[in-house]
N, C-alpha and C positions, 0 to 999 in steps of 0.2 A: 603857805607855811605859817604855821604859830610862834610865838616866841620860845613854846615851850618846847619847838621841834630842833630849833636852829644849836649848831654845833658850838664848843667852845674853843674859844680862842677865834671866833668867826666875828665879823660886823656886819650887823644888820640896819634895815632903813624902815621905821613903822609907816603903815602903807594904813590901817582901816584897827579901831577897836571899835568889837562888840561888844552889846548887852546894851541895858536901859540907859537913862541920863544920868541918873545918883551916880551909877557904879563906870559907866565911863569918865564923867566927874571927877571919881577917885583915883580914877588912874593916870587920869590927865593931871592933877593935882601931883603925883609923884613926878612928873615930868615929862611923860610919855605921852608925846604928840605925835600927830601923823608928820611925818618926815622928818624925823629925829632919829639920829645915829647911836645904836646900841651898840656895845661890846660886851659878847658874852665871855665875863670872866672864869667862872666857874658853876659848877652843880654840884649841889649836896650828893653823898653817897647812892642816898635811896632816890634823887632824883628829884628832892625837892626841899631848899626852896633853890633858885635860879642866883645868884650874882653876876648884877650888871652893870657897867658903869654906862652911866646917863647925863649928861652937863657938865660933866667933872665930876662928879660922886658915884659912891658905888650907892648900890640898892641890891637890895633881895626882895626877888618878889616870889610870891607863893605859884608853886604850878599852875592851879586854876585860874590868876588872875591870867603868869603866861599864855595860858592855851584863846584867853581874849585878845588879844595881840597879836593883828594879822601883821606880818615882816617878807620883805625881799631880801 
């Protein structure tokens, strides 16, 4: 499952990001490591973008980055 699939009000645990090194870089730079506890706060109307709290902050992240963000 992706970030961009997982439900709200649910926690999740990052297992694997995809894509090159720049742009997993970028993601890992926001916080988002492998075994890092997500809480899906909300979802925008249309779906996108995602709020999630990550270290103690919230983030939004855009769907496309979610759908790189493999989660158990």
């Amino acid at each position: 499952m992706n970030l961009s699939e997982a439900k709200v009000g649910s926690t999740v645990t990052v297992t694997k990001i995809d894509g090159d090194s720049a742009y997993k870089r970028r993601i890992m730079d926001m916080g988002i490591t492998k075994g890092t506890s997500l809480y899906i706060r909300k979802v925008a109307p249309l779906g996108d973008p995602v709020e999630i709290t990550v270290r103690g902050y919230e983030l939004s992240v855009r769907k496309m980055d979610a759908q790189c963000v493999q989660v158990k």
